[in-house]
C-alpha positions as CSV (number, residue, x, y, z in Angstrom):
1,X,91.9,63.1,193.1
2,X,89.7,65.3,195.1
3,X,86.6,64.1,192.8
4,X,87.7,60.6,193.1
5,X,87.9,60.5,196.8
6,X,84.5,62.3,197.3
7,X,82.8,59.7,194.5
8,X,84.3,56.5,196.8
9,X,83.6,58.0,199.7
10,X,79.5,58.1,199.0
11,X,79.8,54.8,197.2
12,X,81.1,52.8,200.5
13,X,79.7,54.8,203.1
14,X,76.6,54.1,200.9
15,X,77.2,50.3,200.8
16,X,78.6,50.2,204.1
17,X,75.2,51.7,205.4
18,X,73.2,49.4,203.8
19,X,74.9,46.7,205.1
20,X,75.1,47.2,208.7
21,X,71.5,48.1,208.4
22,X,70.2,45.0,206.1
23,X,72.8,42.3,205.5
24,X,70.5,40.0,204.0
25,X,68.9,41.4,201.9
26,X,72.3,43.4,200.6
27,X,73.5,40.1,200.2
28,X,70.6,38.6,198.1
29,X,69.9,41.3,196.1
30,X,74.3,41.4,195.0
31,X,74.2,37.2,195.3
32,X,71.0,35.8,195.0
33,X,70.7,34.2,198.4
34,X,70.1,35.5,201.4
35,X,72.6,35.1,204.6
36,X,71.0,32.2,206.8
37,X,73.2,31.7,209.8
38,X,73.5,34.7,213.0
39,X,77.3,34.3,212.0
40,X,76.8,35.3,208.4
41,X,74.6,38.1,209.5
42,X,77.4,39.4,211.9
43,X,80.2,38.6,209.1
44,X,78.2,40.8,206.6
45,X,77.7,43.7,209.3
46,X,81.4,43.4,209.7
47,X,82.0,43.9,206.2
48,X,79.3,46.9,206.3
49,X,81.1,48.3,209.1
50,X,84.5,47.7,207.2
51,X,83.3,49.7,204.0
52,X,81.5,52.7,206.0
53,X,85.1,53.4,207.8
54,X,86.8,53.4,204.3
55,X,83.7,55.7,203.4
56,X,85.0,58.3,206.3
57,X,88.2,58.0,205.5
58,X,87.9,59.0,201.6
59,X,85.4,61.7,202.8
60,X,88.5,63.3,205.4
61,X,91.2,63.1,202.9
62,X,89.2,64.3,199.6
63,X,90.6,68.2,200.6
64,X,94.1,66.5,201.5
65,X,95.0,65.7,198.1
66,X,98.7,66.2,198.0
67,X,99.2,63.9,201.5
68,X,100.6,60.6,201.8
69,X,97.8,59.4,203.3
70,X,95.5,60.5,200.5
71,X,97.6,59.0,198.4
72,X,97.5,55.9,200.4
73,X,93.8,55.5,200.3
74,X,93.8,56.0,197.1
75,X,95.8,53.1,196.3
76,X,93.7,51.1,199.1
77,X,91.0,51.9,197.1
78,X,92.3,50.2,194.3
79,X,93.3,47.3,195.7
80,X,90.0,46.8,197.5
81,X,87.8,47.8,194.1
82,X,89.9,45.1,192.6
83,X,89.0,42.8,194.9
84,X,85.5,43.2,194.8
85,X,85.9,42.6,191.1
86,X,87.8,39.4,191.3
87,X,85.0,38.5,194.0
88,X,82.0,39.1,191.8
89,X,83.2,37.4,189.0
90,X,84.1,34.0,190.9
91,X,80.5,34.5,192.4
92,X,78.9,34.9,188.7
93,X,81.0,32.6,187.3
94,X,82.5,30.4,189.4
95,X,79.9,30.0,191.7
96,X,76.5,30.9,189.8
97,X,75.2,33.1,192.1
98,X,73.7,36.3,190.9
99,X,71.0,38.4,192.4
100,X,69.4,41.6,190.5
101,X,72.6,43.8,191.6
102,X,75.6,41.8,191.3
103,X,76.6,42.5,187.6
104,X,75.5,46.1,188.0
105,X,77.7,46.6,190.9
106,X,80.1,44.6,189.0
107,X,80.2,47.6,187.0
108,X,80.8,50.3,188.9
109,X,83.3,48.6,191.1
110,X,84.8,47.6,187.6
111,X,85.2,51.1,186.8
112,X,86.0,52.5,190.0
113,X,88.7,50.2,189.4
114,X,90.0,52.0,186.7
115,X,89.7,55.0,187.9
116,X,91.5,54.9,190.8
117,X,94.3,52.6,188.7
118,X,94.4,55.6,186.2
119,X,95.3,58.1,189.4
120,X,98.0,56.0,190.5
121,X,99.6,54.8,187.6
122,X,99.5,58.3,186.0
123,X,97.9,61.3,187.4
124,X,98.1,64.1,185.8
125,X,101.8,66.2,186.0
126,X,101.1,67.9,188.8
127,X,99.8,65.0,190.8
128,X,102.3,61.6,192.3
129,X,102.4,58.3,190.2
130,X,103.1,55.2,191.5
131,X,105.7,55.4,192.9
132,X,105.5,57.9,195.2
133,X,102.7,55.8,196.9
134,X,105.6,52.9,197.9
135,X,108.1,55.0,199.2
């Protein structure tokens, strides 16, 4: 888990970063358009700011690994990676928007996906399942 916390942790710091810094142009390379209205800008340094703090928090509990908490952002993780997925595809698909980076990202938050659904539904014997994350 240790691994997989540090790897999320540089991804959404990473995105986060970029975000804050440049929503447009995060947003057109993933989408295809740029953000046109003060709010959108403000929405998408929101998000930025949203990802960077899940980027710290990944980074603080990658040494914790046997913590509830650690296990907890693990499983937020998932959830948000799966969103992310279910959001670029309704934006490819459902929306026909797609800028240079969308399916690439699509990718990676694909298989950051399964990576963090492989920790939590299995680990390894020494590590908690599911489970352990509810109660």
């Amino acid at each position: 888990m240790k691994q997989l916390l540090a790897v999320c942790a540089m991804i959404e710091a990473g995105a986060g970063a970029a975000l804050i810094s440049f929503p447009s142009a995060v947003v057109n390379l993933l989408l295809g358009a740029p953000l046109d209205a003060p709010a959108a800008v403000a929405l998408g340094r929101l998000t930025g700011g949203a990802l960077f703090a899940l980027g710290i928090a990944c980074w603080f509990s990658r040494g914790d690994t046997g913590s509830r908490a650690a296990r907890g952002i693990v499983a937020a993780m998932l959830f948000y990676n799966l969103a992310a997925v279910a959001v670029f595809l309704l934006a490819g698909f459902g929306l026909k928007l797609a800028g240079v980076a969308l399916w690439p990202v699509f990718l990676l938050q694909a298989a950051m996906t399964v990576c963090c659904l492989v920790w939590v539904l299995g680990g390894s014997p020494s590590e908690p399942h599911w489970e352990i994350v509810w109660f």
